[in-house]
C-alpha positions in Angstrom: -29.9 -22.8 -0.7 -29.7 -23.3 -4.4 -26.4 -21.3 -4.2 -25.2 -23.9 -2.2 -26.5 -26.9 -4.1 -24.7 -25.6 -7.3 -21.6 -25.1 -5.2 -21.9 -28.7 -4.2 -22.6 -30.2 -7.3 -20.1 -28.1 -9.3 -17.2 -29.6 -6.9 -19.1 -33.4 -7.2 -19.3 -33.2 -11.1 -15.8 -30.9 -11.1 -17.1 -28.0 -13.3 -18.0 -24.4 -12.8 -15.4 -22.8 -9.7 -14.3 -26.7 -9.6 -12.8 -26.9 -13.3 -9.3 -27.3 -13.4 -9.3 -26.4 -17.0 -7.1 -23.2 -18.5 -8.2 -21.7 -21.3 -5.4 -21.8 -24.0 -3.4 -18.6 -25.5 -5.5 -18.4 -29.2 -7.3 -15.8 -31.1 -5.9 -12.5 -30.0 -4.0 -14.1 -27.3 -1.9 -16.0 -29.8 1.8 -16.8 -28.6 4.7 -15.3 -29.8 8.0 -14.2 -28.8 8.2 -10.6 -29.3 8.7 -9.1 -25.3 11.0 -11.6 -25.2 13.4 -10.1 -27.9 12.6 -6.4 -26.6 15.2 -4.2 -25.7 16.8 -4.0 -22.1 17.0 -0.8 -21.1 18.0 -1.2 -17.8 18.2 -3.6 -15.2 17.5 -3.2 -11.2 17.3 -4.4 -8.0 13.9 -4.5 -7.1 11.7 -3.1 -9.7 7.8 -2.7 -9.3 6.1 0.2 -11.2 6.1 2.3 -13.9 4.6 6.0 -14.6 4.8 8.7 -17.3 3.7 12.5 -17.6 3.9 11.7 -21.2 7.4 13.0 -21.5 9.5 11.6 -18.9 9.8 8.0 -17.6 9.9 7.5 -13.5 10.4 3.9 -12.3 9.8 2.9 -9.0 12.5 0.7 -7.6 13.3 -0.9 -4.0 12.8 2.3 -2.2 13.9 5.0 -4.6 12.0 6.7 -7.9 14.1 7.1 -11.0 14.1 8.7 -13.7 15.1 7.4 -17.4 17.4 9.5 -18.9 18.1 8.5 -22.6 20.3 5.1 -21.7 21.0 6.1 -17.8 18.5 6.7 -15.1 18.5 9.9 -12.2 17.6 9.1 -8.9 14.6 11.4 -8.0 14.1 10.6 -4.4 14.2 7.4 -1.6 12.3 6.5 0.7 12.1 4.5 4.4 9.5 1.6 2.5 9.8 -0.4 -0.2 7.1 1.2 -3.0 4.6 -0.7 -3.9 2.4 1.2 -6.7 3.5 4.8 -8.4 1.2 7.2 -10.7 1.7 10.6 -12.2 -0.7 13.4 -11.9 -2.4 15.8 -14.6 -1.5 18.2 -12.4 2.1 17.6 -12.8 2.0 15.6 -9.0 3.1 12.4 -8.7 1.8 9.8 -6.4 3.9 6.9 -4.3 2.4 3.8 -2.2 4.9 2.8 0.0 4.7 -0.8 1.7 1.2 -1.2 1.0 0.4 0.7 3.6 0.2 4.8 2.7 0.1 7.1 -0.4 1.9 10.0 -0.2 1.5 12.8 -2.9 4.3 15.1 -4.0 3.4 18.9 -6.0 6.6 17.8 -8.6 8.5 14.5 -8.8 11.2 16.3 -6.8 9.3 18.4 -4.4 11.2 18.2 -1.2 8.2 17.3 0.9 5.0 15.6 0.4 2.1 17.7 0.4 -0.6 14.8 1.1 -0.1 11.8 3.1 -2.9 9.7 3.2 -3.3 6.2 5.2 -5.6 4.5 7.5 -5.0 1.0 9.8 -7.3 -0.7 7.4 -4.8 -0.2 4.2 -3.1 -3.3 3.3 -2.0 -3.8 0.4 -2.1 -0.6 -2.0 -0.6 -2.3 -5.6 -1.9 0.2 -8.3 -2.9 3.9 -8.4 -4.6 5.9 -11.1 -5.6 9.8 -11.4 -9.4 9.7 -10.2 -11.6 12.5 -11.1 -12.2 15.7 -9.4 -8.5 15.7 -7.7 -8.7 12.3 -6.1 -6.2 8.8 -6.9 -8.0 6.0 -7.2 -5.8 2.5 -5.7 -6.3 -1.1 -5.7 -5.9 -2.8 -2.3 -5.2 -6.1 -3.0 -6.1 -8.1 0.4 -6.7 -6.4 3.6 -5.5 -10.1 4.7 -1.9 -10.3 3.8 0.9 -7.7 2.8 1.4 -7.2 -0.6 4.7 -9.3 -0.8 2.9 -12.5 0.7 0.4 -12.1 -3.1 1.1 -16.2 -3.4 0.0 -16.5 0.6 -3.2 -14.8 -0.6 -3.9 -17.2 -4.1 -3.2 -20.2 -1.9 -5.8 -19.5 0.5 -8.5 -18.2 -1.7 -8.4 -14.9 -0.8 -11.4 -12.5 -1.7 -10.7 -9.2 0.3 -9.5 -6.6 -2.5 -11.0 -3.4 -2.3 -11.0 -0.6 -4.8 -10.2 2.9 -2.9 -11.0 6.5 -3.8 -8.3 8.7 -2.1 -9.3 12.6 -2.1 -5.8 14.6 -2.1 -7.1 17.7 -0.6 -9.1 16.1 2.6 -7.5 13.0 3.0 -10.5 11.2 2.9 -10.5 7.4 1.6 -14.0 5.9 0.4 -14.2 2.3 -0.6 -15.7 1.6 -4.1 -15.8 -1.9 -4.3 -14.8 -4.4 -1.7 -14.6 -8.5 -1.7 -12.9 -8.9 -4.8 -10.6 -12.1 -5.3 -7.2 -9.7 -4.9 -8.0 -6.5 -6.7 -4.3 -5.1 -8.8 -4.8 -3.0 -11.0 -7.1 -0.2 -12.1 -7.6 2.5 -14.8 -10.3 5.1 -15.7 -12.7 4.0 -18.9 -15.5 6.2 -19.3 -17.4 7.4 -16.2 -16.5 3.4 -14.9 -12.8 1.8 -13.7 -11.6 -1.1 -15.2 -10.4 -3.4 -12.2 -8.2 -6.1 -12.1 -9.0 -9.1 -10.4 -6.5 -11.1 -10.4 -7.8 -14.5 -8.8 -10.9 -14.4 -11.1 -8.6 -14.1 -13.9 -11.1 -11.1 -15.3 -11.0 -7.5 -15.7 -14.4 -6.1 -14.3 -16.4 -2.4 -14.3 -17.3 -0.6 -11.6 -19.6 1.8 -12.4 -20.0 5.2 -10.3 -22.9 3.2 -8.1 -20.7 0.7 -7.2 -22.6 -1.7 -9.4 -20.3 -4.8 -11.4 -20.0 -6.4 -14.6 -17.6 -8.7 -15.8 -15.5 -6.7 -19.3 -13.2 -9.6 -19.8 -13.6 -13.1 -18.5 -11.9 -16.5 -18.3 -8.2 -15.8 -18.8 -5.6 -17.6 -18.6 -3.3 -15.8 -16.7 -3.4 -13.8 -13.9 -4.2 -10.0 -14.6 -2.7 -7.0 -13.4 -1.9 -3.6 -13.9 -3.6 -1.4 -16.6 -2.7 1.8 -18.8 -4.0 4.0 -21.4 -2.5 3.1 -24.5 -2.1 6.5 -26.1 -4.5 5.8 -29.5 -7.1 4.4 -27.0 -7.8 1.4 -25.2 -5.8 -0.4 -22.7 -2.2 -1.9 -21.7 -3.2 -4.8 -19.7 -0.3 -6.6 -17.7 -0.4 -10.5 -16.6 2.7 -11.5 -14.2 1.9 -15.3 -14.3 0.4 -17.7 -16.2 -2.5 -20.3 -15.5 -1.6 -23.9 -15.0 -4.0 -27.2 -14.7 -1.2 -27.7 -11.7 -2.1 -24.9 -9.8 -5.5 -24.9 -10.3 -5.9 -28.4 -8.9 -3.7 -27.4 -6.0 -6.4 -25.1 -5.2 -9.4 -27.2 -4.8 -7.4 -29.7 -2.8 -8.0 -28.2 0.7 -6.0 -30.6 3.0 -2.7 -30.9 0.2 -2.2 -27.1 0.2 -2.7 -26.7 3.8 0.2 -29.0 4.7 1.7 -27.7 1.7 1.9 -24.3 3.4 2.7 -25.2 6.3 5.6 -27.4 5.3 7.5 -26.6 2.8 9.4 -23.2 2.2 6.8 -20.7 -0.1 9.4 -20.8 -2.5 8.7 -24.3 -3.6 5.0 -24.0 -3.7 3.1 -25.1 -6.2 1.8 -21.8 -7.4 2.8 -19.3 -10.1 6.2 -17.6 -9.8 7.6 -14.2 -11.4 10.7 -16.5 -12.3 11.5 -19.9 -12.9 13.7 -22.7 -13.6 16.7 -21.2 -10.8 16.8 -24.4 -8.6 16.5 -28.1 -8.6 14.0 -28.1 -5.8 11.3 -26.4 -8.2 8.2 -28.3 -8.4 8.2 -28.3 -11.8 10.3 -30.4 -13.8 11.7 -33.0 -16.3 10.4 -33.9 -19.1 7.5 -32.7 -19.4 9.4 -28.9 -18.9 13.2 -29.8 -21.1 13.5 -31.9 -24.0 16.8 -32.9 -24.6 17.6 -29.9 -22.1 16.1 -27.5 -23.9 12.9 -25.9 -22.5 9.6 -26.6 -24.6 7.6 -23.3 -25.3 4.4 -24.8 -24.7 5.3 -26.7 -21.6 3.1 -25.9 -18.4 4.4 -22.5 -17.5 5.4 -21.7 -13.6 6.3 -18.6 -14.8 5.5 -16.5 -18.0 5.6 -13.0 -19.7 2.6 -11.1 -21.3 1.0 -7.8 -22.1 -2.6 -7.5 -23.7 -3.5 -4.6 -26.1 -7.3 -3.7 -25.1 -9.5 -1.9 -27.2 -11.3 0.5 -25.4 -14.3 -1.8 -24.3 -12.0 -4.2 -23.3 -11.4 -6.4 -25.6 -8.5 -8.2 -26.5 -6.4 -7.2 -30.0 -3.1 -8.8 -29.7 -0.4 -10.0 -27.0 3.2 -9.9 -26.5 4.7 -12.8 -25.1 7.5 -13.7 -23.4 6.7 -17.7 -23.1 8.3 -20.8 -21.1 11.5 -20.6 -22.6 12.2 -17.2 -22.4 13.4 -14.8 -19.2 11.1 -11.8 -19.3 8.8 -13.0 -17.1 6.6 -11.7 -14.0 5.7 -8.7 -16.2 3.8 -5.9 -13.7 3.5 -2.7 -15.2 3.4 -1.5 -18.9 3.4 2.7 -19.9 3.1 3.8 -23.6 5.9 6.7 -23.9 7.4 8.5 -27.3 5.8 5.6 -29.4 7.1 2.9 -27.4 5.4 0.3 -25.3 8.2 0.2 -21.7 7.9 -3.0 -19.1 8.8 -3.7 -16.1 10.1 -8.0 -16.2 10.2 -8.3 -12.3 11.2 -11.6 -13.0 14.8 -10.9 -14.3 14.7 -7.7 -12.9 14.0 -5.4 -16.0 13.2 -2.6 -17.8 11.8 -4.0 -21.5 11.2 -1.0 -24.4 9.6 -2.2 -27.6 8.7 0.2 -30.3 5.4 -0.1 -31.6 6.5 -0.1 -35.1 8.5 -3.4 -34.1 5.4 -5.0 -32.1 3.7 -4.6 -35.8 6.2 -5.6 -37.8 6.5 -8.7 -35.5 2.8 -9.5 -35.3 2.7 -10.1 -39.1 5.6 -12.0 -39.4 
């Protein structure tokens, strides 16, 4: 009952879940242009995930994994699916989610055959996969509601059916950790807990081995995704979109977005996009985007770019950006390799390697 009368009186008064306010990119989130100038090491068709041993770079693209290398990239395998989420094992295993839908394990990147398929009818939307412990991936099933590809059908109708799985490689088994999360992507070991991304919360949370919550990182203003170990400690924490005041009105206004889903092509939503600024028919537009024609850096972004450097309580130290008027946008996965941050820009269809050294030398300028 009280739940209810907050619930009521947040959406009356238009604060709490009923804000449309976005918290602004300052402190450790401070912009700058630094993905943006990073170098392109490749660019593909349909890239979605990243994974390192620690020596070699495997990208998961379309249907096929590759390997980087040097300046050229090896196809390892391809598959029947699209993959959605890609992780390498200690054990020198790799790990491939294809469609959303299955995981199948493989001894050595190019072992002909998978030793371990694992799936089940309930499996959705598999987005992210991590090494669990005592041989067993842990994945992020992002709504048991829609298919990974329909993410936007999913924000635009509130979605809170992410679950957090625990795959055991040797029985097959799946175990849910945590379930009812608003579209779980992304999730990587810290301690004896997993740091979860949920991505309509706009938080990072931590599930602790009794299933119990609490919120690590809260209020951001993007949307969260993938994470990594970053190879001093700490996290690589993803965002492929941006918060706007737009969107988050859009969302509270129940009859609008139900016509506007129903009408108009999903394309020209009013929702975040891993690339913008491609057709006339966008929603977003005009002045209050160009000046002059040139696209303002702090205008509302419909798409945007940006990795967070975590400590290892999850805390924010610095950002890379890629902002409004830039082109590395829908950023998805992130992998520290040979002292080098690599990216995946879904948005333009890239493969982004920054030096570290450069990241530093570009936060103090």
């Amino acid at each position: 009952m009280i739940s209810a009368l907050k619930a009521f009186t947040d959406r009356f008064l238009g604060r709490g879940e009923a804000t449309i306010t976005v918290p602004s990119f300052d402190g450790a989130l401070k912009p700058n242009q630094i993905l943006e100038s990073a170098e392109t090491v490749g660019q593909f068709e349909a890239p979605e995930d990243l994974a390192t041993d620690g020596k070699t770079l495997y990208i998961a693209d379309g249907a096929a994994i590759l390997r980087l290398d040097g300046a050229a990239t090896t196809e390892v395998r391809r598959f029947d699916r699209a993959i959605t989420a890609l992780c390498c094992l200690p054990d020198g295993g790799i790990a491939v989610a294809l469609d959303g839908r299955e995981v199948q394990v493989f001894a050595t990147p190019s072992a002909p055959s998978a030793k371990t398929t694992l799936s089940d009818p309930s499996i959705n939307a598999i987005n992210a996969l991590s090494p669990g412990p005592g041989g067993t991936l842990t994945a992020t099933d992002g709504s048991t509601a829609r298919p990974y590809r329909q993410w936007a059908h999913d924000l635009m109708e509130r979605g809170h059916t992410g679950r957090v799985l625990s795959l055991d490689i040797a029985s097959g088994g799946i175990r849910t950790i945590a379930a009812g999360l608003n579209y779980a992507f992304g999730v990587c070991a810290a301690g004896d807990a997993l740091f979860v991304s949920e991505s309509w919360k706009h938080r990072i949370v931590a599930i602790a081995p009794d299933g119990s919550q609490r919120t690590v990182l809260d209020n951001l203003p993007v949307y969260p995704s993938r994470l990594s170990k970053a190879a001093s400690g700490g996290f690589w924490l993803t965002a492929f979109a941006a918060r706007t005041q737009l969107v988050e009105f859009v969302l509270r206004e129940n009859a609008y977005r139900r016509r506007m889903m129903n009408e108009i092509d999903p394309e020209y939503w009013i929702a975040p996009k891993l690339k913008s600024g491609q057709s006339f028919l966008e929603p977003m537009q005009g002045a209050h985007i160009k000046t002059m024609g040139v696209v303002k850096p702090w205008a509302p972004p419909r798409s945007y770019g940006l990795i967070i450097r975590l400590n290892d309580r999850g805390v924010p130290i610095y950002a890379v950006h890629s902002r409004v008027d830039g082109v590395n946008h829908g950023v998805v996965a992130a992998v520290e390799m040979d002292g080098s941050l690599f990216a995946i820009a879904k948005g333009p269809g890239r493969l982004l390697r920054a030096p570290l050294t450069v990241i530093e030398q570009g936060l103090r300028a």
